[in-house]
C-alpha positions in Angstrom: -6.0 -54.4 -15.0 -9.3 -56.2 -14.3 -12.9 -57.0 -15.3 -14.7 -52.9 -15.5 -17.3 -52.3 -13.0 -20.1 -52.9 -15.8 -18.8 -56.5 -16.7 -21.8 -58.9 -16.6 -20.2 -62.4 -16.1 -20.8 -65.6 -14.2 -17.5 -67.2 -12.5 -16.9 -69.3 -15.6 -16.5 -66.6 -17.6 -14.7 -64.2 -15.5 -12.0 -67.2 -15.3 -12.0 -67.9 -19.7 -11.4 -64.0 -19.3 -8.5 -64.3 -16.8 -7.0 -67.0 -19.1 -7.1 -65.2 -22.3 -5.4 -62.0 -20.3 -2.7 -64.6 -18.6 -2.0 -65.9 -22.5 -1.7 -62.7 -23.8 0.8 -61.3 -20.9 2.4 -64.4 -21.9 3.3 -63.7 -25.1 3.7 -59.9 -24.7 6.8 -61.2 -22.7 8.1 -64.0 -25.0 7.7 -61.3 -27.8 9.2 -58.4 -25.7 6.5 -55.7 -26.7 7.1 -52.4 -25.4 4.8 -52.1 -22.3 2.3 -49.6 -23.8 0.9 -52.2 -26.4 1.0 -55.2 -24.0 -1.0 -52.7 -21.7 -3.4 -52.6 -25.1 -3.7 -56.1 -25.6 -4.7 -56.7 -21.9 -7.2 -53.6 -21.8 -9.2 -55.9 -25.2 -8.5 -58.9 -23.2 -10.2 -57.6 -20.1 -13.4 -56.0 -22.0 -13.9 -58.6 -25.0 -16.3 -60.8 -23.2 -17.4 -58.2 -20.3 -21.1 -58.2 -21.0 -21.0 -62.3 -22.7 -23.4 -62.6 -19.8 -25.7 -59.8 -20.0 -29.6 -60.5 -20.6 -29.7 -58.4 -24.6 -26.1 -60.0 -25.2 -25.4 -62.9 -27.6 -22.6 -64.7 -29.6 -22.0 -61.8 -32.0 -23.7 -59.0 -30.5 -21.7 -58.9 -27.0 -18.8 -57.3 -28.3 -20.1 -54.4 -30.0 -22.0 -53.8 -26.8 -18.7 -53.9 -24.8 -16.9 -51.9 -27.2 -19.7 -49.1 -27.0 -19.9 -49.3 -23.1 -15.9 -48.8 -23.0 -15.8 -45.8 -25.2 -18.9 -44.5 -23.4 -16.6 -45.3 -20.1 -13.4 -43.5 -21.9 -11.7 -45.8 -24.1 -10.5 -44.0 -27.1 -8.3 -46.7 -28.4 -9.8 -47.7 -31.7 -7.4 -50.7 -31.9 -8.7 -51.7 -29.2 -12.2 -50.4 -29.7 -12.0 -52.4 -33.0 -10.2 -55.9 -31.6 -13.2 -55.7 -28.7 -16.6 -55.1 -31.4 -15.0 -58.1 -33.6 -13.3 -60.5 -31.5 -16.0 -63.4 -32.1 -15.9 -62.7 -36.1 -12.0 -61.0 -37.1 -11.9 -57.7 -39.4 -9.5 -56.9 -41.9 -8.4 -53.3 -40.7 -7.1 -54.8 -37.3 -3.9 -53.8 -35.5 -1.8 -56.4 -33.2 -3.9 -56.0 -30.8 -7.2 -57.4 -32.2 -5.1 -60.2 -33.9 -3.9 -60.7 -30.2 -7.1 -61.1 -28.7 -8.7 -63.3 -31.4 -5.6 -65.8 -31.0 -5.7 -65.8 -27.2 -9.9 -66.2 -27.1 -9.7 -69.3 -29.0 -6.2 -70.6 -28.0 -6.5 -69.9 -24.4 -5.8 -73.4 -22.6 -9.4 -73.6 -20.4 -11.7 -74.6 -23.8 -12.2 -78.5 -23.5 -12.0 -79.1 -27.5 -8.5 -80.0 -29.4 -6.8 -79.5 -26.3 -3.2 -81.0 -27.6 -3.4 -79.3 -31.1 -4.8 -75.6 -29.2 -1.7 -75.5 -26.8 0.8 -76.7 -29.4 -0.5 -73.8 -31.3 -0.4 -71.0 -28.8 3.3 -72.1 -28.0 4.4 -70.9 -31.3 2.8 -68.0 -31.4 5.5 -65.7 -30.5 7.6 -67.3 -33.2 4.8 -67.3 -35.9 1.9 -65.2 -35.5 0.6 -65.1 -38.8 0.7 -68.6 -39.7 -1.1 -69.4 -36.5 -3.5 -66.8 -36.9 -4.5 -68.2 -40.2 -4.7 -71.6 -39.1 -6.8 -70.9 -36.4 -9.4 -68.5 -38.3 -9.5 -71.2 -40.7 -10.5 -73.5 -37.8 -13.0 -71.1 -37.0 -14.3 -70.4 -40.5 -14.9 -74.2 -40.9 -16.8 -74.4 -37.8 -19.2 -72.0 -39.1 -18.9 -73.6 -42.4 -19.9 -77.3 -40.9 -22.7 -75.7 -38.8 -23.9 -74.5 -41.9 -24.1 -70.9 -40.5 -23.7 -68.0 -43.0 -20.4 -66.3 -42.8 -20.3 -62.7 -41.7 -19.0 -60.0 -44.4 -16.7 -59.6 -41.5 -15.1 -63.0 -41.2 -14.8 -63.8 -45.0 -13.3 -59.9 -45.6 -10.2 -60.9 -42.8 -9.8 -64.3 -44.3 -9.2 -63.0 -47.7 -6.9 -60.0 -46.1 -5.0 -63.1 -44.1 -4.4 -65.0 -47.3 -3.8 -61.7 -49.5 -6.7 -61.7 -51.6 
């Protein structure tokens, strides 16, 4: 699998892209998935960040625009559909593969900040998945919190479905 012919990246980001695919063939293997939902994981991996680049695109609006462009293209997958539109903010309603791809985009080993603490964290996990995908949404929830940026509906709706509220 690979970037679609309708990506819109510069170099950096086709190689954040190629890491966040690399981390989640990774732990498809440690976690021995069956081979048609690692093939899933990889497909959101590939598209999340496709059109990052592209002049209309920004933080939150680039993957709804991918997701749209890869259903236009033929992806009926609405796990993956779903993991691609939400990647930057989490949803509630995602399968394993959005969880996937929101772990590896903010684990994945090429981001300069927390280096230590980020890779300590995507070692474990194929051990514990939920535990690290709490601790890293609420990583990313106080980010947004700090920057005193209003929280998308989205992002506080997953929080309260990861902490069963």
């Amino acid at each position: 699998m690979s970037l679609p012919s309708w990506a819109v990246v510069t170099p950096e980001r086709r190689a954040h892209i190629e890491r966040v695919a690399a981390l989640i063939a990774t732990w498809a293997a440690a976690m021995h998935v069956p081979e048609a939902e690692r093939a899933r994981w990889l497909r959101a991996a590939w598209l999340h960040d496709a059109l990052r680049d592209a002049p209309a695109a920004n933080e939150l609006a680039h993957g709804p625009l991918a997701a749209e462009r890869a259903a236009h293209d033929g992806e009926t997958d609405e796990g993956v559909l779903a993991a691609v539109r939400y990647h930057s903010l989490g949803w509630a309603q995602w399968d394993d593969v959005g969880k996937m791809l929101y772990l590896a985009d903010y684990l994945e080993p090429g981001r300069a900040f927390d280096q230590e603490l980020r890779r300590s964290l995507a070692a474990r996990v194929p051990s514990e998945r939920d535990a690290i995908l709490q601790q890293v949404a609420a990583r990313r929830v106080a980010r947004v919190i700090d920057g005193r940026w209003p929280l998308p509906r989205e992002t506080v709706d997953f929080w309260n479905a990861l902490v069963g509220y």
